[in-house]
LUMVO-187238 format. One record per residue: x, y, z of N, C-alpha, C in turn; residue number from 1; chain; residue in one letter. Coordinates in pm, whole numbers, plus 50000, padded with zeros to 5 digits. Layout:
<sites>
(site (X, Y, Z), (X, Y, Z), (X, Y, Z), NUM, 'A', 'a')
...
</sites>
This chain:
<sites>
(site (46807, 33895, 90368), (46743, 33766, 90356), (46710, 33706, 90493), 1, 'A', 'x')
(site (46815, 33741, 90582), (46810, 33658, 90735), (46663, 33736, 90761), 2, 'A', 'x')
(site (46628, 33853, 90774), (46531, 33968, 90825), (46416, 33873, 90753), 3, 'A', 'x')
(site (46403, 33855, 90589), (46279, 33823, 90599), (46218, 33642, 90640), 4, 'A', 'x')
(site (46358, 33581, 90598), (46309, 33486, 90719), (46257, 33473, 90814), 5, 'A', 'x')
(site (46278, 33574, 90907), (46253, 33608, 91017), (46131, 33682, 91052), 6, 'A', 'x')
(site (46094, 33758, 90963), (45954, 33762, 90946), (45862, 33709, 90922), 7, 'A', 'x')
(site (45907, 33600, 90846), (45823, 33522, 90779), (45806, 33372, 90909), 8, 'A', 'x')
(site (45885, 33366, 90969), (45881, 33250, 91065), (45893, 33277, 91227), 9, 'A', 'x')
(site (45909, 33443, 91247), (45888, 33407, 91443), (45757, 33408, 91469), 10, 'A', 'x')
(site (45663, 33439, 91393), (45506, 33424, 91444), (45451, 33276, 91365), 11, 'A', 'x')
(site (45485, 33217, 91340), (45519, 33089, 91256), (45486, 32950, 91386), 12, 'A', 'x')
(site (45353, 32949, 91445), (45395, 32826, 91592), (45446, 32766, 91525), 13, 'A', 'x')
(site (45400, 32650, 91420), (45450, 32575, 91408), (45647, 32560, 91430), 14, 'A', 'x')
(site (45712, 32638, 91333), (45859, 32671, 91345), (45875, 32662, 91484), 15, 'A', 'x')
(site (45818, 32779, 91578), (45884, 32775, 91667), (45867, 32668, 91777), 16, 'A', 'x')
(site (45754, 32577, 91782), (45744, 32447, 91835), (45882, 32357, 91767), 17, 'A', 'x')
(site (45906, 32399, 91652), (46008, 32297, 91590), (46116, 32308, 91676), 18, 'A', 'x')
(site (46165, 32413, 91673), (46305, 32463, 91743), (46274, 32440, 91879), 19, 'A', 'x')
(site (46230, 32497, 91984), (46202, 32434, 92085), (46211, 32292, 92107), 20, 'A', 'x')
(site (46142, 32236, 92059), (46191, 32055, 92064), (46307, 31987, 92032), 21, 'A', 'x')
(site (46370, 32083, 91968), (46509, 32052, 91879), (46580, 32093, 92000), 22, 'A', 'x')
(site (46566, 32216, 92090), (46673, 32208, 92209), (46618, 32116, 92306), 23, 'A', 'x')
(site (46515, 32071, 92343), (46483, 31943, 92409), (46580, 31798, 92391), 24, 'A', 'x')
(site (46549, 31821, 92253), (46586, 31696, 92226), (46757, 31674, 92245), 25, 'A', 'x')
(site (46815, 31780, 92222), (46987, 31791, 92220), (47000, 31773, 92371), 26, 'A', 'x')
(site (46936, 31876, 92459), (46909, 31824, 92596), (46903, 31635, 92620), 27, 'A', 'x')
(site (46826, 31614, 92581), (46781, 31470, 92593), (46899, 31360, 92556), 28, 'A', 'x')
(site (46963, 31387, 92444), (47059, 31284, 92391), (47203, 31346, 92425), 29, 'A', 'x')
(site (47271, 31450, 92486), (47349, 31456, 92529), (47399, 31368, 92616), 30, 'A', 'x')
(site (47535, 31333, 92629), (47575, 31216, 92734), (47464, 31092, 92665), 31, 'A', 'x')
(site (47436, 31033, 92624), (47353, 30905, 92593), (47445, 30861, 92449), 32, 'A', 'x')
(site (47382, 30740, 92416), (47486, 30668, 92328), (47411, 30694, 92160), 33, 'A', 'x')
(site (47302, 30793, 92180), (47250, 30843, 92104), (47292, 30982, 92048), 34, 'A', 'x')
(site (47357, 31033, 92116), (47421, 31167, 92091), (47461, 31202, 91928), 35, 'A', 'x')
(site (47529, 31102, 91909), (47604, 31189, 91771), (47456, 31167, 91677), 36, 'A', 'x')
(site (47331, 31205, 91737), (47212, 31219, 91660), (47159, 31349, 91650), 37, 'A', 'x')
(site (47235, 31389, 91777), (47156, 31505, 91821), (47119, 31647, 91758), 38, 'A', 'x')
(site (47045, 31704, 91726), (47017, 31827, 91651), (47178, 31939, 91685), 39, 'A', 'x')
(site (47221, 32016, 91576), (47313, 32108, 91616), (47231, 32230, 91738), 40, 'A', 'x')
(site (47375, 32263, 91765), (47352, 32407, 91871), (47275, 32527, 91797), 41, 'A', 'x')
(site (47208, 32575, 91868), (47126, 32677, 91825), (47217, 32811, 91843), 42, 'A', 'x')
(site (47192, 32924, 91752), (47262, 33040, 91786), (47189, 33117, 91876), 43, 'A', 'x')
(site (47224, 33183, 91971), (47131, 33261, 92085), (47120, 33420, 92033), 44, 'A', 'x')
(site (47165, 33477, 91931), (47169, 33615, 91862), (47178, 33535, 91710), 45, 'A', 'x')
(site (47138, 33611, 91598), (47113, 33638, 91436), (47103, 33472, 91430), 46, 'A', 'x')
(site (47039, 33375, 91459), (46984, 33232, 91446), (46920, 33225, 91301), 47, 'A', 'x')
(site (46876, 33367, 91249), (46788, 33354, 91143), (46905, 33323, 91016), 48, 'A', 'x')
(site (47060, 33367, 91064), (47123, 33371, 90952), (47170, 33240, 90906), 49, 'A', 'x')
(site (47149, 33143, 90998), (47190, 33032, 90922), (47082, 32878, 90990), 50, 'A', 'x')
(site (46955, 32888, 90965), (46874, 32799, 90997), (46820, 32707, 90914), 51, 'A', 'x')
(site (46905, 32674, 90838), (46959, 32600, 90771), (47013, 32437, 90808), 52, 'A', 'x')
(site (47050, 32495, 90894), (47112, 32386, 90988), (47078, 32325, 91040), 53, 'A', 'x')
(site (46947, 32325, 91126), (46866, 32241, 91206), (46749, 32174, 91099), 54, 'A', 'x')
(site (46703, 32267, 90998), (46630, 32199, 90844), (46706, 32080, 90836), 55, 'A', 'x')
(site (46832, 32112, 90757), (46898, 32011, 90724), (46915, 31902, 90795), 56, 'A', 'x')
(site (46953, 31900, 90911), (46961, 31785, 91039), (46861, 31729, 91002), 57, 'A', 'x')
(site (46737, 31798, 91021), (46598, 31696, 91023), (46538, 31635, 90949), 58, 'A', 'x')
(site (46575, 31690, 90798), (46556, 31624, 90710), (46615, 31543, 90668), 59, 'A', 'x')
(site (46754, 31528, 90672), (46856, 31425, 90646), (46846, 31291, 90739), 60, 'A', 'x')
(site (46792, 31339, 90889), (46763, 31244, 90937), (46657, 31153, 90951), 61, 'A', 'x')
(site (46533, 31221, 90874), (46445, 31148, 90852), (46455, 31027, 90709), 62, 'A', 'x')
(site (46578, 31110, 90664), (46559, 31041, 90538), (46692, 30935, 90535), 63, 'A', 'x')
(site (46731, 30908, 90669), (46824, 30809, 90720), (46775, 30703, 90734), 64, 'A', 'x')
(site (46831, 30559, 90611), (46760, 30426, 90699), (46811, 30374, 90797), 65, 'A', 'x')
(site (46717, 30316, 90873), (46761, 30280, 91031), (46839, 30168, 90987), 66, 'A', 'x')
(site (46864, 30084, 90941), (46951, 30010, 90912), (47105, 30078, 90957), 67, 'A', 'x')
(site (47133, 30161, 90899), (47305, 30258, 90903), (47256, 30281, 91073), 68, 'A', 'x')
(site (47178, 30361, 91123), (47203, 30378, 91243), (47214, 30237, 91306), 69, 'A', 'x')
(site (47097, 30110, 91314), (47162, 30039, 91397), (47280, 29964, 91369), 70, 'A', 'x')
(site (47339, 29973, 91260), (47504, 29922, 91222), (47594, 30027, 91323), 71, 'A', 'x')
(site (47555, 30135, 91370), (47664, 30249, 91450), (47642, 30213, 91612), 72, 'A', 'x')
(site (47541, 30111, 91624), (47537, 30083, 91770), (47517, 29937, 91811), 73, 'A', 'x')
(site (47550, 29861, 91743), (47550, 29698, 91760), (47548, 29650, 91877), 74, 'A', 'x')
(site (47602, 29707, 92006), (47595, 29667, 92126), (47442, 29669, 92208), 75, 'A', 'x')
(site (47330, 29731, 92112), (47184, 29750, 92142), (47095, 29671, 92081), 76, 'A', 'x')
(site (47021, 29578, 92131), (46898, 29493, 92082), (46849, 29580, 92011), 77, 'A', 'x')
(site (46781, 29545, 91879), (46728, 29601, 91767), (46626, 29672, 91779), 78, 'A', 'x')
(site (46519, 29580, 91906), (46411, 29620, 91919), (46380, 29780, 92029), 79, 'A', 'x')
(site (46475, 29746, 92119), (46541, 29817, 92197), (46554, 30010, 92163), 80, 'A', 'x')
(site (46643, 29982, 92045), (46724, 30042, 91944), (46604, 30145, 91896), 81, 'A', 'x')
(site (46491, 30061, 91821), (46372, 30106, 91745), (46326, 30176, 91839), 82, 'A', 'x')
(site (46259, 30189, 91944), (46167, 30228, 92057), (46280, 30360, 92146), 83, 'A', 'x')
(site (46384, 30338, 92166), (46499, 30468, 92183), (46461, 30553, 92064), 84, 'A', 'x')
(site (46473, 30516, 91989), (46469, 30626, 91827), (46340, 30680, 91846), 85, 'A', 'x')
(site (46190, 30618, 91870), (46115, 30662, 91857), (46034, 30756, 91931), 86, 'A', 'x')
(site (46105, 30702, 92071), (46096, 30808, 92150), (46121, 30936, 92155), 87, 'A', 'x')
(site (46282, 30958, 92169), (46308, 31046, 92109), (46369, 31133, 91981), 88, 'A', 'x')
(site (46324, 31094, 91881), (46325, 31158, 91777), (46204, 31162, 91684), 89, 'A', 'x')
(site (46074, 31026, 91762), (45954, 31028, 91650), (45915, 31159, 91625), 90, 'A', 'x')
(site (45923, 31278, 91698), (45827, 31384, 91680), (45888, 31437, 91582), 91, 'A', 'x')
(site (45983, 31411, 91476), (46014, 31496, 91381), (45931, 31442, 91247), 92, 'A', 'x')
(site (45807, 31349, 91283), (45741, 31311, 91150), (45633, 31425, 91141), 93, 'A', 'x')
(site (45611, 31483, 91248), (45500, 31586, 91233), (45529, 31680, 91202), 94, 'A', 'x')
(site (45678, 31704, 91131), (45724, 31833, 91076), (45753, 31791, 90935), 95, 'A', 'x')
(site (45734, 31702, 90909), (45747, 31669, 90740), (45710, 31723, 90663), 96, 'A', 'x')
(site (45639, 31771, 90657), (45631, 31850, 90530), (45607, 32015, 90550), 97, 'A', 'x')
(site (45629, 32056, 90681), (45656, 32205, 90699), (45850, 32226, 90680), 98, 'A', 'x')
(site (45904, 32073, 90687), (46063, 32100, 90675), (46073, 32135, 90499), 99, 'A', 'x')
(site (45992, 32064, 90450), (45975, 32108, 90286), (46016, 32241, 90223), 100, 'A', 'x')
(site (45896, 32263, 90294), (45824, 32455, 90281), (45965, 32502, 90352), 101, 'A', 'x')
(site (46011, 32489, 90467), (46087, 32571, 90503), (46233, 32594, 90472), 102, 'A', 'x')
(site (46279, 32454, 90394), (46411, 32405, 90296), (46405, 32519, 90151), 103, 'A', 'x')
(site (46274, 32519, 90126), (46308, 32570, 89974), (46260, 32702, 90038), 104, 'A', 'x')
(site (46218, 32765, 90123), (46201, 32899, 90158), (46402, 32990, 90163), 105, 'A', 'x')
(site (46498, 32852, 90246), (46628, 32891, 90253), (46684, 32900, 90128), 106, 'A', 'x')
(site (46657, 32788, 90049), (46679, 32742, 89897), (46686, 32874, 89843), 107, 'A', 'x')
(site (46585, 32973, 89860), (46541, 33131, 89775), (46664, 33200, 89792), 108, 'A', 'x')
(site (46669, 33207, 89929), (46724, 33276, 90008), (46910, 33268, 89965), 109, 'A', 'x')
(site (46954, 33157, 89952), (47087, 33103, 89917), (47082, 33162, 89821), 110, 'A', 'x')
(site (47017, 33133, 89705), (46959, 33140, 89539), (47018, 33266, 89508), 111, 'A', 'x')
(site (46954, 33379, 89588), (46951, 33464, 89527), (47073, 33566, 89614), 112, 'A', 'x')
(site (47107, 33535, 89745), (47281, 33536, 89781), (47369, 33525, 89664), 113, 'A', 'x')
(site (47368, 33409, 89639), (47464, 33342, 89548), (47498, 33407, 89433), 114, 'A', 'x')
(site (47396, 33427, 89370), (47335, 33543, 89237), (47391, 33702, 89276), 115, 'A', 'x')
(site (47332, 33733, 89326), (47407, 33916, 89408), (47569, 33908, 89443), 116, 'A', 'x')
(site (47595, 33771, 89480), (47767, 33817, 89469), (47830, 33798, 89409), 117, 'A', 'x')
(site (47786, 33696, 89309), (47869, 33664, 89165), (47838, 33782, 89077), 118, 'A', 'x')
(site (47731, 33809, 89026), (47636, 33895, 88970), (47647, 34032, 88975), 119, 'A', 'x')
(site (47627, 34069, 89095), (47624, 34170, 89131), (47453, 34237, 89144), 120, 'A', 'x')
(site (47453, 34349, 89179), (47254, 34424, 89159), (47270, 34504, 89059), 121, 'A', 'x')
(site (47169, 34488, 88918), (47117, 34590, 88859), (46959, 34524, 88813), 122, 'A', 'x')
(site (46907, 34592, 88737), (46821, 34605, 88669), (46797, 34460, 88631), 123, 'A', 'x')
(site (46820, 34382, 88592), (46780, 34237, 88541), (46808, 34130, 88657), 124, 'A', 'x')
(site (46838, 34191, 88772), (46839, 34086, 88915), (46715, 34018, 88909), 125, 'A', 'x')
(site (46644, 34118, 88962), (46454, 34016, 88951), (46440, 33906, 88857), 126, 'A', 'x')
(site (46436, 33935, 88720), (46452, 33883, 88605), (46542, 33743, 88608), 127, 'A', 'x')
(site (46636, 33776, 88655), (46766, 33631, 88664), (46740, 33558, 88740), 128, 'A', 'x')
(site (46730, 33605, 88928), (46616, 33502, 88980), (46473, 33453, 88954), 129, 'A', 'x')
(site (46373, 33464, 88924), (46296, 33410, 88864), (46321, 33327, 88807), 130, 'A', 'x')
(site (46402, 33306, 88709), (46425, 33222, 88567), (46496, 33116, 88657), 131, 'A', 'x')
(site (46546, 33095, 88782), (46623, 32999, 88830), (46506, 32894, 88905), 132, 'A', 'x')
(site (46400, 33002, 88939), (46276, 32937, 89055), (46165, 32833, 88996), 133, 'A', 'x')
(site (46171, 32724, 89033), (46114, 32609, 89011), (45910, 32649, 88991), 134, 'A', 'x')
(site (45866, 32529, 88958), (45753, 32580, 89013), (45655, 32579, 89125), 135, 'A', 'x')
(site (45636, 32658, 89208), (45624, 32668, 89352), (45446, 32677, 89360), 136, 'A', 'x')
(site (45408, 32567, 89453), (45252, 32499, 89472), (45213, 32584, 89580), 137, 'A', 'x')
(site (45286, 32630, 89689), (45204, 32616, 89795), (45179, 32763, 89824), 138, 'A', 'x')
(site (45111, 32912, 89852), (45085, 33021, 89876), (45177, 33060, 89931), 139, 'A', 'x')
(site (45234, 33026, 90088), (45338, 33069, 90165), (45474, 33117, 90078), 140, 'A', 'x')
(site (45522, 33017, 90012), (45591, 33007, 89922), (45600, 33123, 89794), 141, 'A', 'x')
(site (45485, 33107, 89749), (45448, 33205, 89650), (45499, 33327, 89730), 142, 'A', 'x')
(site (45415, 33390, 89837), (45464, 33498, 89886), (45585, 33568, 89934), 143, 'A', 'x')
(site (45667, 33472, 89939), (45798, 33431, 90056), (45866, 33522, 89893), 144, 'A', 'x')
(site (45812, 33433, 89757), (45937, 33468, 89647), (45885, 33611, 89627), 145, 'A', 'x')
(site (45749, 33652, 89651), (45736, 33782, 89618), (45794, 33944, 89686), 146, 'A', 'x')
(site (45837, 33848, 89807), (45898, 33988, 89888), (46036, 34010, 89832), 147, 'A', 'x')
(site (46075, 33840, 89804), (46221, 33857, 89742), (46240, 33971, 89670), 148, 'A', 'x')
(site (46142, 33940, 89543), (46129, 34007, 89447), (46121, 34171, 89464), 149, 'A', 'x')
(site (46017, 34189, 89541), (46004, 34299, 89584), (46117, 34405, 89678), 150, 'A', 'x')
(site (46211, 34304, 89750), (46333, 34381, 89792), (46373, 34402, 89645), 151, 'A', 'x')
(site (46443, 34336, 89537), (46487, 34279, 89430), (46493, 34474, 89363), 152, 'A', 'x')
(site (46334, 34507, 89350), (46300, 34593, 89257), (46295, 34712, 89322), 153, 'A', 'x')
(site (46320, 34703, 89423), (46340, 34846, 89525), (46419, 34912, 89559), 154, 'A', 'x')
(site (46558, 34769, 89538), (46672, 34822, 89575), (46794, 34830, 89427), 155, 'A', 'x')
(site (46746, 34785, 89338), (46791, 34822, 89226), (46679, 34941, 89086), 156, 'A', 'x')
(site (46555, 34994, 89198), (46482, 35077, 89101), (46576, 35224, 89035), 157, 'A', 'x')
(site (46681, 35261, 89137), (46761, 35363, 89129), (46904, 35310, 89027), 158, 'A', 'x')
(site (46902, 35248, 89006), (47036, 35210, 88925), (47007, 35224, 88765), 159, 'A', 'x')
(site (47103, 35279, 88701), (47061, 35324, 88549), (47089, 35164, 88479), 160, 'A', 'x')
(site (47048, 35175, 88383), (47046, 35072, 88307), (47185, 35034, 88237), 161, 'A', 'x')
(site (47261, 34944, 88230), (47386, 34898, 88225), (47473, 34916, 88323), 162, 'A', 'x')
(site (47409, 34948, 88448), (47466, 34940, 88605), (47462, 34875, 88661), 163, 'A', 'x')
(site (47588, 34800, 88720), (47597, 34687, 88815), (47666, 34734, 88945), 164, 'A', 'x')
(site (47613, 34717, 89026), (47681, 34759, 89207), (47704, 34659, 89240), 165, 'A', 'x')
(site (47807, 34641, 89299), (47846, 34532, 89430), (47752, 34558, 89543), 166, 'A', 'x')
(site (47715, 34396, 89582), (47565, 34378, 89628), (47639, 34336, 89759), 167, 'A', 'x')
(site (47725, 34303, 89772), (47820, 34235, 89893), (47920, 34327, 89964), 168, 'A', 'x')
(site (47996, 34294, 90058), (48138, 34376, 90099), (48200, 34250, 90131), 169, 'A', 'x')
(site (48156, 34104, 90045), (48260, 34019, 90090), (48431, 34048, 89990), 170, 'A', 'x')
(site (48441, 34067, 89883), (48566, 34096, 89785), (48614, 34239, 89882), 171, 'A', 'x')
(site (48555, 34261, 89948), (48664, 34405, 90059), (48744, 34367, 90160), 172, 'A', 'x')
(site (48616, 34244, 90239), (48682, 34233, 90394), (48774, 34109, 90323), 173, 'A', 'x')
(site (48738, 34001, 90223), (48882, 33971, 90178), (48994, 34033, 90158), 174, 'A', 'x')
(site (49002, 34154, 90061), (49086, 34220, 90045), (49169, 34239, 90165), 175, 'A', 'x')
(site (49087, 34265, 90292), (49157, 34348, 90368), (49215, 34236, 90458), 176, 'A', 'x')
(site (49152, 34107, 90453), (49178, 34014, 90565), (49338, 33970, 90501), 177, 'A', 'x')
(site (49343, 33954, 90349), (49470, 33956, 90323), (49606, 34047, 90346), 178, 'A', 'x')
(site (49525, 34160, 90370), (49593, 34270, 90403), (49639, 34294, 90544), 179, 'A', 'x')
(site (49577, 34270, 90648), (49596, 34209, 90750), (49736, 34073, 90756), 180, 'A', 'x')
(site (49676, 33986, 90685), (49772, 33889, 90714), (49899, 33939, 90635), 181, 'A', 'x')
(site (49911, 33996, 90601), (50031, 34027, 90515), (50130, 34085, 90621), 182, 'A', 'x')
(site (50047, 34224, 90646), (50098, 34328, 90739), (50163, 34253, 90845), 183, 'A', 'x')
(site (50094, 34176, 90915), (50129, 34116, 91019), (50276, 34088, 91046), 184, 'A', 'x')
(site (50307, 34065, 90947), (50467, 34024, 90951), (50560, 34147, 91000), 185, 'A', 'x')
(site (50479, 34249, 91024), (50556, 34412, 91034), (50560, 34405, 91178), 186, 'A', 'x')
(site (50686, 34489, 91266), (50689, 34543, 91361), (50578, 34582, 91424), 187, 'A', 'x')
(site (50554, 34698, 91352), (50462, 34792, 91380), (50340, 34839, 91320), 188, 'A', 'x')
(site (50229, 34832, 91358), (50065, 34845, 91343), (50093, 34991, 91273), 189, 'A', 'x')
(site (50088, 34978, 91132), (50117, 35145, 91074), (50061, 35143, 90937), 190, 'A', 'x')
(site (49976, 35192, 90915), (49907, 35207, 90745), (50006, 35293, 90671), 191, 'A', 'x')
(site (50090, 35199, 90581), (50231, 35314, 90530), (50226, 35201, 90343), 192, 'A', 'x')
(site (50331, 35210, 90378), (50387, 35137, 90221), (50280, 35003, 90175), 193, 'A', 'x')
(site (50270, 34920, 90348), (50190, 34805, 90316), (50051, 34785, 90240), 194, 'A', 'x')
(site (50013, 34929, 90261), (49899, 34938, 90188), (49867, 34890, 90065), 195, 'A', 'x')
(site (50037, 34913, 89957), (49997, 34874, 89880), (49963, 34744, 89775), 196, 'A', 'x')
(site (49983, 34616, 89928), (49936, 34502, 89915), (49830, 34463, 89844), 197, 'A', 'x')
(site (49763, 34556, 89913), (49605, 34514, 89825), (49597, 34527, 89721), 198, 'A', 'x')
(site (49616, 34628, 89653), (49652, 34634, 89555), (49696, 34534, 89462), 199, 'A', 'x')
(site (49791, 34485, 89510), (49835, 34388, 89436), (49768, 34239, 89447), 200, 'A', 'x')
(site (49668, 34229, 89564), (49607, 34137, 89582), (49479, 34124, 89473), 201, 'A', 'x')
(site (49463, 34249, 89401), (49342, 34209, 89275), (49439, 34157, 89163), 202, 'A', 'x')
(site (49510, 34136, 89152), (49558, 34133, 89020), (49644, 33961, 89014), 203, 'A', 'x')
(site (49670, 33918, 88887), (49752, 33786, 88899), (49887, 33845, 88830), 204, 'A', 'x')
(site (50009, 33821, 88951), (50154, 33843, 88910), (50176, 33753, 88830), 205, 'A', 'x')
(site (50256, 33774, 88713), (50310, 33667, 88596), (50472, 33729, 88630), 206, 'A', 'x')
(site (50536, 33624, 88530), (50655, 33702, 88549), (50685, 33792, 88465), 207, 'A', 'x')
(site (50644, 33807, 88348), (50630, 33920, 88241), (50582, 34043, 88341), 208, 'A', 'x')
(site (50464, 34045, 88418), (50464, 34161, 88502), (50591, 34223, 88591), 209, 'A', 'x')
(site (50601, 34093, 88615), (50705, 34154, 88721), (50815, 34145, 88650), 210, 'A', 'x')
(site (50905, 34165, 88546), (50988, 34190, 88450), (50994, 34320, 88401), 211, 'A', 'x')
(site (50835, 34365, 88377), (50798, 34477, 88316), (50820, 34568, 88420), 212, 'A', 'x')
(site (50768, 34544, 88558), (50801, 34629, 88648), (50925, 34643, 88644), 213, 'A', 'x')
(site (51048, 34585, 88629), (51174, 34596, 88724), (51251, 34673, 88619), 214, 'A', 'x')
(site (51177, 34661, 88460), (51265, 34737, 88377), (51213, 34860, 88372), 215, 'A', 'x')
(site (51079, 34867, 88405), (51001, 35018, 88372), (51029, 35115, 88452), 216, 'A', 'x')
(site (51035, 35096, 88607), (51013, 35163, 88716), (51202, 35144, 88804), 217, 'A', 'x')
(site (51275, 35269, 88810), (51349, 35214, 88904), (51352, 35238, 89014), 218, 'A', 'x')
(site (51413, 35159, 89133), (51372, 35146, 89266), (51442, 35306, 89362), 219, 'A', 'x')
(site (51559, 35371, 89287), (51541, 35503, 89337), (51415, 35594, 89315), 220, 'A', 'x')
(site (51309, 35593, 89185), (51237, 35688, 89211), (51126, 35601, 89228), 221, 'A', 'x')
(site (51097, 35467, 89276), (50951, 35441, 89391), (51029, 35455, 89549), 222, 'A', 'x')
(site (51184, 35475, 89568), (51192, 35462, 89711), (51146, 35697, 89740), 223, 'A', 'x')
(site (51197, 35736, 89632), (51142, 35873, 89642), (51007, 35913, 89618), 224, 'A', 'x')
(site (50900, 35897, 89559), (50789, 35836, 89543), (50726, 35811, 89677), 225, 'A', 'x')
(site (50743, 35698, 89754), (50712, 35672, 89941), (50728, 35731, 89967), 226, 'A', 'x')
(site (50847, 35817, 89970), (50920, 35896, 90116), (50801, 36002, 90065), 227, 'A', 'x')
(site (50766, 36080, 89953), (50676, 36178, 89956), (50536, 36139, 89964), 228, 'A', 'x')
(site (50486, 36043, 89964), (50372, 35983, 89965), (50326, 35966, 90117), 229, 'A', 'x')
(site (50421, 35841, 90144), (50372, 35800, 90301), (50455, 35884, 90424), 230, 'A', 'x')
(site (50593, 35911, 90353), (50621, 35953, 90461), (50751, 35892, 90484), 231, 'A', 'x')
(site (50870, 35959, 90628), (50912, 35786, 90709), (50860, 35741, 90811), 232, 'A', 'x')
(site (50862, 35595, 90780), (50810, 35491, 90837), (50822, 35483, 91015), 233, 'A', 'x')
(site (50755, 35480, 91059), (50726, 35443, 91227), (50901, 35380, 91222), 234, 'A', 'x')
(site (50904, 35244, 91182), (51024, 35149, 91192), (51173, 35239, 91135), 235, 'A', 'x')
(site (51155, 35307, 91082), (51261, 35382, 91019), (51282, 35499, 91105), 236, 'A', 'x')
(site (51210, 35578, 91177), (51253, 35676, 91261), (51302, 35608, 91417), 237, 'A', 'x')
(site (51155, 35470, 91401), (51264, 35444, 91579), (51406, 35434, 91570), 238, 'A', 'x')
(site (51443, 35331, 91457), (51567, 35324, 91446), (51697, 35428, 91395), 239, 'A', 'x')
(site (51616, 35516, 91382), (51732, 35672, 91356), (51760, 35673, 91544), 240, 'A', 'x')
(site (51648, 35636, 91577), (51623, 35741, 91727), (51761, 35615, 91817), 241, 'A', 'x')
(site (51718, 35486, 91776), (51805, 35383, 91875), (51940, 35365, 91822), 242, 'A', 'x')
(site (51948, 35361, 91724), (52078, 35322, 91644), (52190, 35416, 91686), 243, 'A', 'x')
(site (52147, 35562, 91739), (52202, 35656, 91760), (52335, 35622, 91852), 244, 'A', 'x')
(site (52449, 35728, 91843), (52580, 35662, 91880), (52555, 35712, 92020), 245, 'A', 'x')
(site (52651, 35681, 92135), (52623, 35734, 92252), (52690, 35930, 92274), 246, 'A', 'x')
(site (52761, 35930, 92225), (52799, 36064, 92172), (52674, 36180, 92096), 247, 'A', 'x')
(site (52538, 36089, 92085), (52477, 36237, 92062), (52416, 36278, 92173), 248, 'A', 'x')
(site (52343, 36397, 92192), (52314, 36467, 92300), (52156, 36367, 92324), 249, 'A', 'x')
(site (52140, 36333, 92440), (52051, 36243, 92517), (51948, 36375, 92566), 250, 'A', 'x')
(site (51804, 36268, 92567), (51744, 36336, 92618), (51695, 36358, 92745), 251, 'A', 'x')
(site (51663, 36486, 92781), (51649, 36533, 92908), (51535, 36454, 92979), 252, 'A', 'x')
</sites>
């Protein structure tokens, strides 16, 4: 989605006059008593993935009555106040209605994110977005939903019918980020028993499960079970090796 944004908007002057002025302007109201106005930081690498952000700023701020702002600076004559604002920030009226076009271009873009990771990709993806998409006036637009579409049917043309793929690797690097934090608590950096955290991280423990476990399974044959599976443990051999009495033979 970031890619065709990005196609669709670096040859785009207009856009890129937008952004440009938007780091002007953060330039401009930094240090000033205007600041907490200022457009967010721009990303200097993958910017396309969340441009969103500077849309939003500009539109929210256009659609700010000046009233609330001059209640946030009372120590400034009104008139004062008006003519600061207009200076620097009037030029965001000449983007009004390209912030439109370019809100519901992200709008798609979220839309159909949102859809692929709940969802998942098969065969009725195209189909499901569509049915969510408003009705869209302007050509750019039109086209913008047709590439969607067109990734949509290209990348689920190979999938059989009652096939759903995971469209994401976010439910993995969760998996694993839990898995991580788990581990952490270990000595030692070792892919062994902990592994089978994750595992247990898809599932919801009740206590009936874990009842069922403790009567089903006993803990001599899962501790024999590991030992042939993983092995012994990093932590379990250092400590054969340290624990050792001073009476055994040392090494050379």
């Amino acid at each position: 989605m970031a890619l065709l944004l990005k196609h669709e908007l670096v040859d785009d002057e207009k856009y890129q006059c937008f952004i440009q002025q938007c780091h002007r302007c953060r330039q401009q109201l930094q240090q000033t008593e205007l600041s907490f106005l200022s457009p967010p930081s721009q990303r200097s690498q993958c910017r396309y993935f969340n441009i969103e952000r500077l849309i939003n700023w500009a539109i929210k701020l256009l659609e700010s009555p000046l009233d609330t702002i001059v209640e946030l600076l009372p120590n400034i004559e009104h008139n004062i106040l008006k003519q600061k604002l207009k200076s620097k920030l009037g030029w965001l009226i000449n983007y009004q209605d390209s912030l439109s076009n370019w809100s519901q271009m992200v709008k798609m873009t979220r839309t159909i994110e949102t859809q692929l990771k709940i969802c998942g990709l098969n065969q009725e993806s195209s189909t499901i977005f569509q049915s969510h998409q408003l009705t869209i006036k302007t050509n750019s637009l039109v086209n913008f939903q047709i590439k969607i579409l067109d990734y949509l049917k290209s990348e689920s043309s190979q999938i059989q019918a009652e096939q759903t793929f995971l469209a994401t690797s976010d439910v993995i690097e969760s998996l694993f980020g839990k898995y991580k934090q788990f581990s952490s608590r270990s000595p030692f950096k070792q892919i062994g028993q902990m592994i089978l955290s994750i595992s247990l991280s898809t599932m919801n423990l009740t206590a009936s499960n874990v009842l069922q476990a403790l009567e089903t399974v006993r803990y001599l044959d899962l501790e024999a079970w590991s030992l042939e599976v993983f092995g012994q443990s990093m932590l379990s051999k250092r400590r054969t090796v340290f624990s050792s009495s001073s009476d055994d033979t040392e090494i050379a």
